[in-house]
Structure formats: structure tokens, C-alpha cells
Backbone as a printed PyTorch tensor [residue, N CA C, xyz], in Angstrom:
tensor([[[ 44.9630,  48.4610,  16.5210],
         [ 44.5130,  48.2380,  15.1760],
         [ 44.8590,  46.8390,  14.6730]],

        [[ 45.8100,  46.5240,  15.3620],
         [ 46.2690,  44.7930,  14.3520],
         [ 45.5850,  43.8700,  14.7210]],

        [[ 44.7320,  43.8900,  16.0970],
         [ 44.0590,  43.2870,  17.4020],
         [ 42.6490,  43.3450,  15.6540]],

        [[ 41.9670,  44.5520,  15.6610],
         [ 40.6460,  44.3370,  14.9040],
         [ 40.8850,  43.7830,  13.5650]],

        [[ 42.4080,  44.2360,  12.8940],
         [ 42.3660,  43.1480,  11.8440],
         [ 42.5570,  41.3400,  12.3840]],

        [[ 43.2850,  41.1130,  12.9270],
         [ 42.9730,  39.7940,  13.5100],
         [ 41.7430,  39.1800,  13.3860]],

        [[ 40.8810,  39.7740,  14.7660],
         [ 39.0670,  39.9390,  14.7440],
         [ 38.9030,  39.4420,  13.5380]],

        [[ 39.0180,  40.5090,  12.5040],
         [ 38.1380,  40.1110,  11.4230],
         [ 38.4820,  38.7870,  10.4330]],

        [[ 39.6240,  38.8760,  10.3170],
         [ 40.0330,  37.3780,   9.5350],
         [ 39.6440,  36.6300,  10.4450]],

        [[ 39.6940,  36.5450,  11.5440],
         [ 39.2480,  35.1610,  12.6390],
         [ 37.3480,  34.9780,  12.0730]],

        [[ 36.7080,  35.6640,  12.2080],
         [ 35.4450,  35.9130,  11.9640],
         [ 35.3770,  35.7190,  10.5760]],

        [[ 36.0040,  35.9780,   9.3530],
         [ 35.6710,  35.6800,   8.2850],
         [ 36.0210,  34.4760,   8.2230]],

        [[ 37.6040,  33.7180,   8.7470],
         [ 37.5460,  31.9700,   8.4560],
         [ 36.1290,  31.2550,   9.4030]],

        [[ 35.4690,  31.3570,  10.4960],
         [ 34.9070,  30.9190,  11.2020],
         [ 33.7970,  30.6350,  10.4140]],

        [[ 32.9000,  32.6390,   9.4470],
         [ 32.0290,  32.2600,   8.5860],
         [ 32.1450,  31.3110,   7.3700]],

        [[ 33.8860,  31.6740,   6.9240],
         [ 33.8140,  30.3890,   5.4480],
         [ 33.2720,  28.8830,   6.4680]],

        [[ 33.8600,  28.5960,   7.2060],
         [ 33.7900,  26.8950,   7.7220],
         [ 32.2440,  26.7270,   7.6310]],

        [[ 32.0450,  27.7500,   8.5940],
         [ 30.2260,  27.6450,   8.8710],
         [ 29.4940,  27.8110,   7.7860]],

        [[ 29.9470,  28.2450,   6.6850],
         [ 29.1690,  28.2250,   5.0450],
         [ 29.4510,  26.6570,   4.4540]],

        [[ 30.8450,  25.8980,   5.0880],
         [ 31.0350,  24.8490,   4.2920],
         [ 30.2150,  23.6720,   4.6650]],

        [[ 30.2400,  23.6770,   6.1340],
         [ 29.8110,  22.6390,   7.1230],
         [ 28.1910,  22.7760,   6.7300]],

        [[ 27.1920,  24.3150,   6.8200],
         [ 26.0530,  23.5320,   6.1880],
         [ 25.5600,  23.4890,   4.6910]],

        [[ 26.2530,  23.4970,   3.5730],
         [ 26.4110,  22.7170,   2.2360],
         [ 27.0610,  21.7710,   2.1100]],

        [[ 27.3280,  21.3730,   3.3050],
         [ 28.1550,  19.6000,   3.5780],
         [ 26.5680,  18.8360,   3.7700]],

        [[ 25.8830,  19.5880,   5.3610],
         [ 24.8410,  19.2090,   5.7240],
         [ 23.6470,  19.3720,   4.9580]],

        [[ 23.5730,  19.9880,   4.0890],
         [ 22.6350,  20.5280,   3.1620],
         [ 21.9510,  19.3690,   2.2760]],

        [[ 23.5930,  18.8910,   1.3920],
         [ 23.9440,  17.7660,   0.7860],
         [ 23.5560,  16.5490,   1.3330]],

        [[ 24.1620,  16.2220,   2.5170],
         [ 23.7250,  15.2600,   3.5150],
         [ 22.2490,  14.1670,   3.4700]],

        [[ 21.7790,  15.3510,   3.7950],
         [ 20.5120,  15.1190,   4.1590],
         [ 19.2120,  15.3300,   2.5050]],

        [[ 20.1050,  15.6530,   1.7690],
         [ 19.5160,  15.2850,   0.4530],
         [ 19.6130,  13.7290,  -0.1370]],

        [[ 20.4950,  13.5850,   0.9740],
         [ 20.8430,  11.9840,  -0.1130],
         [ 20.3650,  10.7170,   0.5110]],

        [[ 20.0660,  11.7300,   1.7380],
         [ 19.3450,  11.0100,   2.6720],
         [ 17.7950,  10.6030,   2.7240]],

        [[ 17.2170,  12.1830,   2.3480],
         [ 15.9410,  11.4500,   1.9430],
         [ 16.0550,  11.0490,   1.0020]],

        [[ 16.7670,  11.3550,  -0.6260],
         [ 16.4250,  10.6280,  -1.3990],
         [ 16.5270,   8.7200,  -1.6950]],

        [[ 17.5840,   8.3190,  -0.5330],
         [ 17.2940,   7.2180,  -0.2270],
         [ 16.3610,   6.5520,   0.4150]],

        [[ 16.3040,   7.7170,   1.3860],
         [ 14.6040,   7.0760,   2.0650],
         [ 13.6560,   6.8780,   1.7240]],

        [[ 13.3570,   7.8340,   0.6080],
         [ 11.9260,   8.1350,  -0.5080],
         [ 11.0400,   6.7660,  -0.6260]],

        [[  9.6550,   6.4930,   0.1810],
         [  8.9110,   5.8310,  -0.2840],
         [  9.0230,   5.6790,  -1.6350]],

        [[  8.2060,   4.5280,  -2.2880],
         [  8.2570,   4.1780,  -3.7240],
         [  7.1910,   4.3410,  -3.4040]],

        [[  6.1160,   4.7800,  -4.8560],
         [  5.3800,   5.5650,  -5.0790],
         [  3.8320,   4.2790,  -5.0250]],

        [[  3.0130,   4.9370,  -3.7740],
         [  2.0580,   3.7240,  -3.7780],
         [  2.4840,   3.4200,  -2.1420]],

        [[  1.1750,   2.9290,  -1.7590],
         [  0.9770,   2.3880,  -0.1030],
         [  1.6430,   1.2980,  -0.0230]],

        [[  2.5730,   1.3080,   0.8960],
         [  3.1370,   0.4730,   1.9220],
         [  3.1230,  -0.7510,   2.1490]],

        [[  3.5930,  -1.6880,   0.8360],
         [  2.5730,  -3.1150,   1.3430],
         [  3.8030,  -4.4020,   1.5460]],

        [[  3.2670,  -4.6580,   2.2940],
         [  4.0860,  -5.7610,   3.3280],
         [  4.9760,  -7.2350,   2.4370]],

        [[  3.8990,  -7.6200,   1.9350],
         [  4.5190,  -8.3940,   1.2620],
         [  3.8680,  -8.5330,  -0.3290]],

        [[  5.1230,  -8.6860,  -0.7790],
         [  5.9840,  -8.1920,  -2.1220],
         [  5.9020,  -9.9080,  -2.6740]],

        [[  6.3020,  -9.3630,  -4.3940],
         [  5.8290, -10.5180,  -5.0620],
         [  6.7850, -11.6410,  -4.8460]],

        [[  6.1940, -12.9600,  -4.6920],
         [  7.2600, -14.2810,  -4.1290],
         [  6.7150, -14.4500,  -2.9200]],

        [[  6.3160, -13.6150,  -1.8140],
         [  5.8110, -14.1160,  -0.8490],
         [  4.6020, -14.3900,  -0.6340]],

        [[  4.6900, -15.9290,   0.4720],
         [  3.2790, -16.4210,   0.5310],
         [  2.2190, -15.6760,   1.6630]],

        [[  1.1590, -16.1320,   1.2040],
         [ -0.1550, -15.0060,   2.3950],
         [ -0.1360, -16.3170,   3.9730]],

        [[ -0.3330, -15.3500,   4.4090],
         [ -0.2990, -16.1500,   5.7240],
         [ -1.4690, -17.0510,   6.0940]],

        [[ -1.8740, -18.0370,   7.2980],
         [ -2.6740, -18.7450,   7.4730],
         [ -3.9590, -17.9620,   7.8670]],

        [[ -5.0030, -18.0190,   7.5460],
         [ -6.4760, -17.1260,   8.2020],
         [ -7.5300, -17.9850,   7.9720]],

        [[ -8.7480, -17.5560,   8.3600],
         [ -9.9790, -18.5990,   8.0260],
         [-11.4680, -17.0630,   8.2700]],

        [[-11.7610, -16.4700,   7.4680],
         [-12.8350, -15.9420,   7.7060],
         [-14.2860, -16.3140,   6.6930]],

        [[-15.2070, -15.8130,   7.0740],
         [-16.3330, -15.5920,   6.5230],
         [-17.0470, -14.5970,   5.7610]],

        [[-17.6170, -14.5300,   4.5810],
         [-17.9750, -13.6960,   3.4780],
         [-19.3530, -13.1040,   4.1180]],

        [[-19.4480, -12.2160,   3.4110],
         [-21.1220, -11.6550,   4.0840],
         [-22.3680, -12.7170,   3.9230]],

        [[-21.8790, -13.3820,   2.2500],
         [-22.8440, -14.3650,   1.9030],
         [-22.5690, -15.6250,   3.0690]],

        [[-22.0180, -15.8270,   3.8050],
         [-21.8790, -17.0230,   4.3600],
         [-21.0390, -18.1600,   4.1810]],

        [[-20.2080, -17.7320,   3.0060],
         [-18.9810, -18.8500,   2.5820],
         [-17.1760, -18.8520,   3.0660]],

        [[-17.0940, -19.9690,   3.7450],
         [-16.1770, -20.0200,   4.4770],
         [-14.8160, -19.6830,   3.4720]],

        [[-14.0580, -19.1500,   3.8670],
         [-12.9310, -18.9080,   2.5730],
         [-11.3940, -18.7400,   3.6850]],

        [[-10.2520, -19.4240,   3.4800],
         [ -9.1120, -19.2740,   3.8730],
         [ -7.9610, -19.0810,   2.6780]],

        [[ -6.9390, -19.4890,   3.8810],
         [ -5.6210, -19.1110,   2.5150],
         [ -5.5450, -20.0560,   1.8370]],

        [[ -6.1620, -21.0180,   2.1820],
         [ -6.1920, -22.3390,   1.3330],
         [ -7.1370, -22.5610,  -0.1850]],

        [[ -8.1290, -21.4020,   0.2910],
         [ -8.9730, -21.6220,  -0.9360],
         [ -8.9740, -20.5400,  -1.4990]],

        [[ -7.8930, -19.1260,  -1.6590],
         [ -8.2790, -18.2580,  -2.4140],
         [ -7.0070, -18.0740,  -3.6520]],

        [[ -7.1890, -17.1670,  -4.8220],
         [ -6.1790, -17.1540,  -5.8800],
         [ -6.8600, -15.9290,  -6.4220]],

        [[ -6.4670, -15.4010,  -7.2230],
         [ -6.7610, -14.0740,  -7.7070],
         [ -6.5240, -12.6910,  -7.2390]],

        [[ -7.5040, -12.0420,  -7.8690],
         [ -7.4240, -10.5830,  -7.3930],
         [ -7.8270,  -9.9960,  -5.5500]],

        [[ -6.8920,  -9.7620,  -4.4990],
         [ -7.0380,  -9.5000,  -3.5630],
         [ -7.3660,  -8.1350,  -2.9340]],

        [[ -8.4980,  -7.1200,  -2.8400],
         [ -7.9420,  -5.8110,  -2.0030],
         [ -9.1760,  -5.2660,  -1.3410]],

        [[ -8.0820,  -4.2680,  -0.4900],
         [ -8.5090,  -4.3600,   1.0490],
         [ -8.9130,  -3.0890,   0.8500]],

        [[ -9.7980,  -2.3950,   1.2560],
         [-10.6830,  -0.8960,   1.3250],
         [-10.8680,  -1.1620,   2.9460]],

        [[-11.0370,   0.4960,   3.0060],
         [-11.4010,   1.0650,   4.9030],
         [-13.1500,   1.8110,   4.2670]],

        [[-13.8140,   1.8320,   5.0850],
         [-14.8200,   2.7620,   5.1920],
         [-14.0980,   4.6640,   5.4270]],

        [[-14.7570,   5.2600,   4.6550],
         [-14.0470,   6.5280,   5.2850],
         [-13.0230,   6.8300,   4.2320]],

        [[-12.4790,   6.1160,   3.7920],
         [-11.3660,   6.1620,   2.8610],
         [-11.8030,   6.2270,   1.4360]],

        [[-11.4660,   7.7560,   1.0210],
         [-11.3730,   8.7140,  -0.1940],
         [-10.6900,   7.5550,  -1.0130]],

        [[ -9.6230,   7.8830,  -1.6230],
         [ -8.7970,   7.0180,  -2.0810],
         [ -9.7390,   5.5730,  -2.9820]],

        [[-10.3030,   4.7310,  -1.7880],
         [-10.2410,   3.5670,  -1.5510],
         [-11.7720,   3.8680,  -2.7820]],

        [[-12.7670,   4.6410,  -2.0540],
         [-14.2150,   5.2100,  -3.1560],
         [-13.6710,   4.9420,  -4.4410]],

        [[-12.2720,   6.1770,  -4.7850],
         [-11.8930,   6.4910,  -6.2110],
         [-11.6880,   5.2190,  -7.0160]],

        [[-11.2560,   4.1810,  -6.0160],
         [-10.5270,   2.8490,  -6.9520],
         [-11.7740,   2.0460,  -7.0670]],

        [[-12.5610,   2.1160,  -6.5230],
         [-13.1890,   1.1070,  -6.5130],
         [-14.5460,   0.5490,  -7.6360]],

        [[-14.6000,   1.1860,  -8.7330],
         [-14.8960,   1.3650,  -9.5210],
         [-14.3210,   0.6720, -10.4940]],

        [[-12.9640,   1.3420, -10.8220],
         [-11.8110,   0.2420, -11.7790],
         [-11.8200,  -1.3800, -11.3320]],

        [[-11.9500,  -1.1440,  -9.8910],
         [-11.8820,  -2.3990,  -9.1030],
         [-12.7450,  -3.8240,  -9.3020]],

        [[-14.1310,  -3.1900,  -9.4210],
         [-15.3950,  -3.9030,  -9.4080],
         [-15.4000,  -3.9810, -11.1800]],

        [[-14.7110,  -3.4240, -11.6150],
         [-14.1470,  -3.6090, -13.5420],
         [-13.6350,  -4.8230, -13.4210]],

        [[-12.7200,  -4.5140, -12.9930],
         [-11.9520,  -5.8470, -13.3040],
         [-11.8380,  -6.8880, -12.7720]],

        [[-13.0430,  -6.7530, -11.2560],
         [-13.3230,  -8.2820, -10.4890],
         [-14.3090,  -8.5610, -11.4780]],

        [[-15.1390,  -7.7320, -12.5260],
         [-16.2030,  -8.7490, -13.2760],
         [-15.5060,  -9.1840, -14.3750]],

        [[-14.2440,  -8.5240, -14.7280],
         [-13.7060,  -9.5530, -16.0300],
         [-13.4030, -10.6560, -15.7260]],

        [[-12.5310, -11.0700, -13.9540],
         [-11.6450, -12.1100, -13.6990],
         [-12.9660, -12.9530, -12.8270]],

        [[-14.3170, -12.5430, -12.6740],
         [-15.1460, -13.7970, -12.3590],
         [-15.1300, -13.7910, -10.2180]],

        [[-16.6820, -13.6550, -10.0940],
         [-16.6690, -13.5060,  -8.4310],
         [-15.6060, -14.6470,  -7.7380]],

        [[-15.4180, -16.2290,  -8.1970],
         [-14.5510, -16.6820,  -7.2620],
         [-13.4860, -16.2480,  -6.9140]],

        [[-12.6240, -15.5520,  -8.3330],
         [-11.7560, -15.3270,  -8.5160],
         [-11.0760, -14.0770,  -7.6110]],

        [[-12.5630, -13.3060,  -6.9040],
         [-11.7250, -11.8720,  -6.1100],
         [-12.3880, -11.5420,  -4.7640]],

        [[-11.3680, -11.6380,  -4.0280],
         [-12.0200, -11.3970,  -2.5740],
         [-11.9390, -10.0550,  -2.0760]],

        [[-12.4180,  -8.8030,  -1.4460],
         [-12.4370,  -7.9600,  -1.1230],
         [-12.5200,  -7.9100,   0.3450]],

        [[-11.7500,  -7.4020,   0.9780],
         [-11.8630,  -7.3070,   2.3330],
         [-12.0510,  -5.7110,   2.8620]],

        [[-13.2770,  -5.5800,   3.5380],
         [-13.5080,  -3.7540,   3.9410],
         [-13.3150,  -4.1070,   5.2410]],

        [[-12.7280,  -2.7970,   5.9000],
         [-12.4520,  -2.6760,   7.0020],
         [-13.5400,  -1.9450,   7.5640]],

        [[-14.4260,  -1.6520,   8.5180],
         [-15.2040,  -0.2720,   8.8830],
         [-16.4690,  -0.8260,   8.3790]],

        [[-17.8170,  -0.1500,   8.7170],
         [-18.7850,  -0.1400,   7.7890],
         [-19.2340,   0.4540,   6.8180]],

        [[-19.2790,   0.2900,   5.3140],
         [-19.1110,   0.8680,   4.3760],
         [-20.5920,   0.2370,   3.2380]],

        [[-21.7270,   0.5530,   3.9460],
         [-22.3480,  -0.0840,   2.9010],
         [-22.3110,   0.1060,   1.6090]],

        [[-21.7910,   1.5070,   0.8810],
         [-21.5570,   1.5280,  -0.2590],
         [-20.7170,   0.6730,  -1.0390]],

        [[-19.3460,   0.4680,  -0.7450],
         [-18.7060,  -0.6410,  -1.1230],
         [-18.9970,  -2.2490,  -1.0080]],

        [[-19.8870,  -2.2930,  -0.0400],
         [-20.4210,  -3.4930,  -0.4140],
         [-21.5710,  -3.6710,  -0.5600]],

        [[-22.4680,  -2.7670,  -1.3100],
         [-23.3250,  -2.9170,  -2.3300],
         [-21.9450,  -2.7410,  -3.8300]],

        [[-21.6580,  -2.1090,  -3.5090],
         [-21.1250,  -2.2040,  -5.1090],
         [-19.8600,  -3.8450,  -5.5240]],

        [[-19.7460,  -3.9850,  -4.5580],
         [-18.3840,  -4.4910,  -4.2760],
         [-19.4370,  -6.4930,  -4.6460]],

        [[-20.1130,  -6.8550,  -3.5830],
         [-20.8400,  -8.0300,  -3.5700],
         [-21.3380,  -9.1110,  -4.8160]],

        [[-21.9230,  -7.6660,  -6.0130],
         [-22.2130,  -8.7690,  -7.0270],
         [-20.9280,  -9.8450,  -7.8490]],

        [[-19.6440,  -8.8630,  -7.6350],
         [-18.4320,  -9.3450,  -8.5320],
         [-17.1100,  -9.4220,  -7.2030]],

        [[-17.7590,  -9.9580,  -6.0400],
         [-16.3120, -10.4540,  -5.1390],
         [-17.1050, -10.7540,  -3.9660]],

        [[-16.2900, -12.0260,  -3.5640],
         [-16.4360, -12.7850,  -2.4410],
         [-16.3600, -11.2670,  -1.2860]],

        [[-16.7840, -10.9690,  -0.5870],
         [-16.8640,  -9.9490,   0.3660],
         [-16.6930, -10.0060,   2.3650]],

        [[-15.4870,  -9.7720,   2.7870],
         [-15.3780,  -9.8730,   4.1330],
         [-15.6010,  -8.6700,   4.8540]],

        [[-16.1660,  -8.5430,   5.7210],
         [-15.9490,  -7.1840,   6.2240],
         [-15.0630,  -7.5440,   8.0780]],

        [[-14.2410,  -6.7910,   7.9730],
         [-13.4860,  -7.2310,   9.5110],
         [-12.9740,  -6.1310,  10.0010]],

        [[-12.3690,  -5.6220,  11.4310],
         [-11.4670,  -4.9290,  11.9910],
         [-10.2760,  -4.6180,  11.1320]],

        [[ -9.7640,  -3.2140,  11.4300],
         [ -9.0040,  -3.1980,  11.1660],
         [ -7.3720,  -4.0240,  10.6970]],

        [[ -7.8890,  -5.1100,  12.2320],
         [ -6.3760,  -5.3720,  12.4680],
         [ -7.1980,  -6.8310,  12.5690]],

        [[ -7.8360,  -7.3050,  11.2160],
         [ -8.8850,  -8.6210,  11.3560],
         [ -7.6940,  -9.8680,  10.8570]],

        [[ -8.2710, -10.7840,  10.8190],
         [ -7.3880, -12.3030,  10.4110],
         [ -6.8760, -12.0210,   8.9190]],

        [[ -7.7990, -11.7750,   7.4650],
         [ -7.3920, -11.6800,   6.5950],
         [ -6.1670, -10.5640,   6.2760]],

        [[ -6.2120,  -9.3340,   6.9170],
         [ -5.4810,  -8.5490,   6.8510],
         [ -4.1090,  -8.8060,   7.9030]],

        [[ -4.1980,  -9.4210,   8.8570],
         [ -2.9570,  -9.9330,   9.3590],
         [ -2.0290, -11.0510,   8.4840]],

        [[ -3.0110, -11.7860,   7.5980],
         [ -2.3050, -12.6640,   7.0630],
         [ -1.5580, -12.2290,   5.7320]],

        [[ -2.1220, -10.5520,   5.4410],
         [ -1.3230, -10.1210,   4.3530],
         [ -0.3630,  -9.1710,   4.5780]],

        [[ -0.4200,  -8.8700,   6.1410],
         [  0.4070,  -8.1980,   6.9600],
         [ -0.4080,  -6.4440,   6.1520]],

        [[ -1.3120,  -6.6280,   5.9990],
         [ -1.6450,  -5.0210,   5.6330],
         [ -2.1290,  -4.3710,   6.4740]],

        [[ -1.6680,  -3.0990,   6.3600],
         [ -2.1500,  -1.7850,   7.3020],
         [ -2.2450,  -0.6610,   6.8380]],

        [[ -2.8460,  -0.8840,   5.1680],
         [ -3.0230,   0.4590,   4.4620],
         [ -3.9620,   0.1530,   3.2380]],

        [[ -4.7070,   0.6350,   3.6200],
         [ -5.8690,   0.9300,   2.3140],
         [ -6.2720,   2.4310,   1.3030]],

        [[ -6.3210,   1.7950,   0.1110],
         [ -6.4740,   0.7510,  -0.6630],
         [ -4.6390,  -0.0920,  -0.7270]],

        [[ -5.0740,  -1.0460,  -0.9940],
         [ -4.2750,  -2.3730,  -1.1270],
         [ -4.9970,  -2.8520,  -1.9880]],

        [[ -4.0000,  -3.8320,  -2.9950],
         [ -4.3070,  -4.7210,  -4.3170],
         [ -3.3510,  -5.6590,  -4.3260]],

        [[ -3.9060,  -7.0990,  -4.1090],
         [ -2.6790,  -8.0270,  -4.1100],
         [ -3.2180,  -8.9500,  -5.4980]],

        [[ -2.2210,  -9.5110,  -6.1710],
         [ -2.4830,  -9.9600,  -7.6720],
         [ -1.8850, -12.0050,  -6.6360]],

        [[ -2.8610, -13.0600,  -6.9030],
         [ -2.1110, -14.1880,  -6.0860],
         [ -2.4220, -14.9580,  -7.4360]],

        [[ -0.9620, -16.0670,  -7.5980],
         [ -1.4660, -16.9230,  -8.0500],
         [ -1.7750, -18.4510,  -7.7830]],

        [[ -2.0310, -19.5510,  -8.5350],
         [ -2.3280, -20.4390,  -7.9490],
         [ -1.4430, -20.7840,  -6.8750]],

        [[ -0.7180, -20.9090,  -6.7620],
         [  0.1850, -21.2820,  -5.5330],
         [  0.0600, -20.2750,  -4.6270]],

        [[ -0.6680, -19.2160,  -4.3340],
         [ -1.4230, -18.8760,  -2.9810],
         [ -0.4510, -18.2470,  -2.6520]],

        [[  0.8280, -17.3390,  -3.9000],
         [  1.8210, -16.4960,  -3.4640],
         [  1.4860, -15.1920,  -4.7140]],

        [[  2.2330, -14.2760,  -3.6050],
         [  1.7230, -13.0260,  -4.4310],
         [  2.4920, -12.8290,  -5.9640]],

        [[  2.2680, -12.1460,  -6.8560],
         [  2.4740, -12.1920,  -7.9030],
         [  2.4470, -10.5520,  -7.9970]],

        [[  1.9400,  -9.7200,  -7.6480],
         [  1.9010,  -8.5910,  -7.9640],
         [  1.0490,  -7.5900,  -6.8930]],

        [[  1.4440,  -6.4660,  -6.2890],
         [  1.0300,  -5.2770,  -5.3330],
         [  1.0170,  -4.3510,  -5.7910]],

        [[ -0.0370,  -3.4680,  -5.1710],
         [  0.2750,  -1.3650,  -5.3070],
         [ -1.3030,  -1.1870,  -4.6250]],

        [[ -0.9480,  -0.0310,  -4.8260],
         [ -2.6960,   0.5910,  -4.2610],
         [ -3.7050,   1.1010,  -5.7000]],

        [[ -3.4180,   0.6940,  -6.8810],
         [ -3.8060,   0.9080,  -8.0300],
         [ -4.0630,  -0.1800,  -8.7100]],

        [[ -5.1100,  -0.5490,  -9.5360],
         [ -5.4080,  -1.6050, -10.6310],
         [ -4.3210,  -1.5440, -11.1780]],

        [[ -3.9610,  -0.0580, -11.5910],
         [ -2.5210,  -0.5970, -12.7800],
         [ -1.2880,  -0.5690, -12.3870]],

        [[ -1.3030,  -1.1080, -11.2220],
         [ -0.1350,  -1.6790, -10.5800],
         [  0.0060,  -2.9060, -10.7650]],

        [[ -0.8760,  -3.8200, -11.3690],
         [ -1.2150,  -5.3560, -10.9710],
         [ -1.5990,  -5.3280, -12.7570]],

        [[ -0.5770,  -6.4120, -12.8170],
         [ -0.8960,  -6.9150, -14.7090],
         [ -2.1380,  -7.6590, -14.5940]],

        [[ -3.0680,  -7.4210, -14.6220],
         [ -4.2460,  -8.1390, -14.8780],
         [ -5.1140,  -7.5850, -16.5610]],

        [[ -5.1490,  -8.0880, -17.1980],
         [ -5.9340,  -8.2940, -18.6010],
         [ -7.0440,  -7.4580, -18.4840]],

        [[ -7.3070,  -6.3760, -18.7460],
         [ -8.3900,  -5.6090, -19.3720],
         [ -9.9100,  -6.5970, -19.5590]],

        [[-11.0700,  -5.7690, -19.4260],
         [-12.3390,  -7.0780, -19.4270],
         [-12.0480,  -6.6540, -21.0980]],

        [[-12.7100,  -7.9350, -21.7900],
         [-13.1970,  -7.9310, -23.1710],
         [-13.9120,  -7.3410, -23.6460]]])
């Protein structure tokens, strides 16, 4: 008989530990993702202060455009991409307040809808995925919105218009 009381206190400290150890781990790994936690919005490479990298492509219309000659409103749409449809609306808003030089659009895929809609109010590239303009912004997620200013460094990112302080049209 002293043998099964033994047993059992041995078995009840074993279960307290094993109750402590995973509300240790429980905890753990709460604080863990909550450090990990994406910030809310696609993935974008470079953040405001940094400059766009060197590229040289061509618009559908035929106008040569690099990092040298662009400033304004920047973003990148995929064909296929839900998301990218929803924005693009607000998008083509507010490339006609800030003026066609002023916004370049880069589609990935073929998407003639977006660039019928996209063409009258933005310089328009269409490239690969993994094309020159999008290497030079290091992006790999659409929708993307880069805000540049004259100095050809970013000023503002997100995958949303109202991520990017840009002025409402009049």
C-alpha cells in the first residue's frame, strides 16, 4: 500500500510540471508570434528613405522611362489578382488628380482590363514578374503603392491608396 501511495504523488508531481511546462510553452510562443506579426499590408521591400534602384524600361505608348526620370505615384498590379481589380479604381482616382507624368503603373501578367483602365491617367509598363522595374523596387507582391519624391526616394508604401498621403482630387 505505501508503494501505490508513492505511485500516485510521483504521477501527480510529474502531471503538475507537465501542466507548468506547457503554460510556459503556451506563453512562449504567444509572444512569439506576436512579435512576428506582419504589419498590416503587403510586404514591401523598401520603406520610406530608401532610394529605387537603377532600371530602364518601356511604356506601352513607347516612352522610354528609368529611375532617372520618374517621381510620383508608383504601383505594381499582377493580372489575376483580386485585390489588385479592387484598388484599382481608387488608383486611376488619384493618378488623374496627380496628372499622367506624374504615375507609372507597372502590371505584371496580361491584364487588358487594367490597362485599358489604367493608360489614360499613367505611364503604363507591362513586364514579368521578376521584370527590371520591379527588381529595382525589390517588389514581389501585388498590389504595391510606392509614394516617390523628387529625389527619386520613397516617401511613402502599403498596398492601399490610404496608405500613401497623397491629396484627394479636387
Amino acid at each position: 500500500m505505501p508503494f501505490l501511495a508513492a505511485a500516485v504523488v510521483i504521477i501527480g508531481l510529474l502531471s503538475v510540471v507537465n501542466l507548468l511546462l506547457t503554460v510556459a510553452l503556451i506563453r512562449r510562443t504567444r509572444q512569439t508570434s506576436e512579435s512576428a506579426a506582419p504589419a498590416s499590408g503587403p510586404p514591401i521591400a523598401l520603406r520610406p528613405g530608401s532610394p529605387v534602384g537603377a532600371f530602364a524600361a518601356v511604356t506601352l505608348g513607347g516612352e522610354a522611362v528609368s529611375h532617372d526620370a520618374i517621381s510620383g505615384l508608383v504601383g505594381f498590379f499582377s493580372a489575376g489578382c483580386a485585390p489588385c481589380h479592387t484598388l484599382l479604381p481608387r488608383f486611376v482616382e488619384r493618378a488623374r488628380a496627380l496628372g499622367r507624368d506624374n504615375v507609372l503603373a507597372v502590371i505584371a501578367g496580361d491584364d487588358p482590363e487594367a490597362v485599358h483602365a489604367l493608360q489614360p491617367v499613367a505611364r503604363v509598363i507591362v513586364e514579368d514578374y521578376d521584370g527590371p522595374v520591379a527588381g529595382a523596387f525589390q517588389n514581389t507582391w501585388t498590389p504595391a503603392l510606392y509614394l516617390l519624391g523628387p529625389d527619386r526616394r520613397v516617401v511613402a508604401a502599403g498596398g492601399r491608396v490610404e496608405d500613401l498621403p497623397i491629396a484627394s482630387s479636387a
